[in-house]
N, C-alpha and C positions, 0 to 999 in steps of 0.2 A: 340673308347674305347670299350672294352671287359667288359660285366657285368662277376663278377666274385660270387663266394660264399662269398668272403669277403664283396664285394660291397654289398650283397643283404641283410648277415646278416646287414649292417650298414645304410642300408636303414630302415630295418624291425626295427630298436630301435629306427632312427629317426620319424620313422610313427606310431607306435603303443604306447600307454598309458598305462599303466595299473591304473584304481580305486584304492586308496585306502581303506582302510578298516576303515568302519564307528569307531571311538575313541570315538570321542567329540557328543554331543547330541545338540551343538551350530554350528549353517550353518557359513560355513568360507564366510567371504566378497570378496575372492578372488577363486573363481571355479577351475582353473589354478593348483592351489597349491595343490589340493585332487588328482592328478594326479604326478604318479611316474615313472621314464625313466626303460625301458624294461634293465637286466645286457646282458651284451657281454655274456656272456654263456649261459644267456635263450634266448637270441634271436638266439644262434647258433646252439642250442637243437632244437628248432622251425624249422628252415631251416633245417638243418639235418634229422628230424624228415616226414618234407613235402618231401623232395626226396626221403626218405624210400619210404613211401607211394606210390609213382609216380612209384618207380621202380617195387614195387612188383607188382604193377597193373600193370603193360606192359610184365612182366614175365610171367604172366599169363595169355596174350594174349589179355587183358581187354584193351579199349582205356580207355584217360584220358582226359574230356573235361573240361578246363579252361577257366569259360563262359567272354566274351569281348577280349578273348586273342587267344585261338587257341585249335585245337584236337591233340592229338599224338595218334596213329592208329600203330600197331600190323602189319607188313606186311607178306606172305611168299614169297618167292621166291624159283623157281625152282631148280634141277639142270642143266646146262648149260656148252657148250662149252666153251671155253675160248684159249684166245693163251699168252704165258708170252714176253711182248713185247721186254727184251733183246735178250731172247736166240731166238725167235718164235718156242718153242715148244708149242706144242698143249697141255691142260691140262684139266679135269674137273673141272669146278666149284661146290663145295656143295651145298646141298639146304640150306637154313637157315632161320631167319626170321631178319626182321628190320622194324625200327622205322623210321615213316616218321608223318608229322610236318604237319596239313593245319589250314591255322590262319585263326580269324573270320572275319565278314564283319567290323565290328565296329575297330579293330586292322588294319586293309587295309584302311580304311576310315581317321584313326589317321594318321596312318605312310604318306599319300597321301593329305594331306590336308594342302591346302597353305598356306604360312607363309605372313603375315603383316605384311608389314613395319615400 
């Protein structure tokens, strides 16, 4: 299965709490209940909000380190020969840049770590 933006905001409401806002001057017997479920909108403002972030910083050539999880690092690449494999004419390639991905030791260690029967 493909994480998607839908899956992630619907993670982020099942994971996140928010406090409510002190009312009563009496401690509720029940801890639980001072606690309010994130709406499907703020949680998609939130998500939305972090890929903003993500993208400006790699626009700007800035890496983006997501500590336990991975770096996304700013690449350039040259320009280059190339050949267009139906016709095999010869073509230049652009220079450009791209985004490439190295996850961390702790994320390698999760993904690799064997499962109990």
């Amino acid at each position: 299965m493909t994480l998607t933006k839908t899956n992630l905001v619907k993670g982020v409401r099942e994971e996140v709490r928010l406090k409510k806002r002190k009312g009563e001057k009496q401690q509720s017997l029940f801890p639980e209940f001072d606690y309010e479920i994130l709406s499907q909108k703020r949680a998609t403002e939130l998500v939305g909000a972090m890929f903003e972030i993500i993208k400006k910083s790699l626009v700007k050539g800035e890496g983006v380190l997501i500590t336990g999880f991975g770096k996304f690092q700013v690449k350039f690449k040259w320009a280059r020969k190339g050949r267009n494999p139906q016709t095999g004419e010869n073509i230049i390639l652009d220079s450009r840049r791209i985004v490439s991905f190295q996850y961390s030791p702790k994320l390698k260690e999760k993904m690799n770590k064997p499962k109990n029967p």
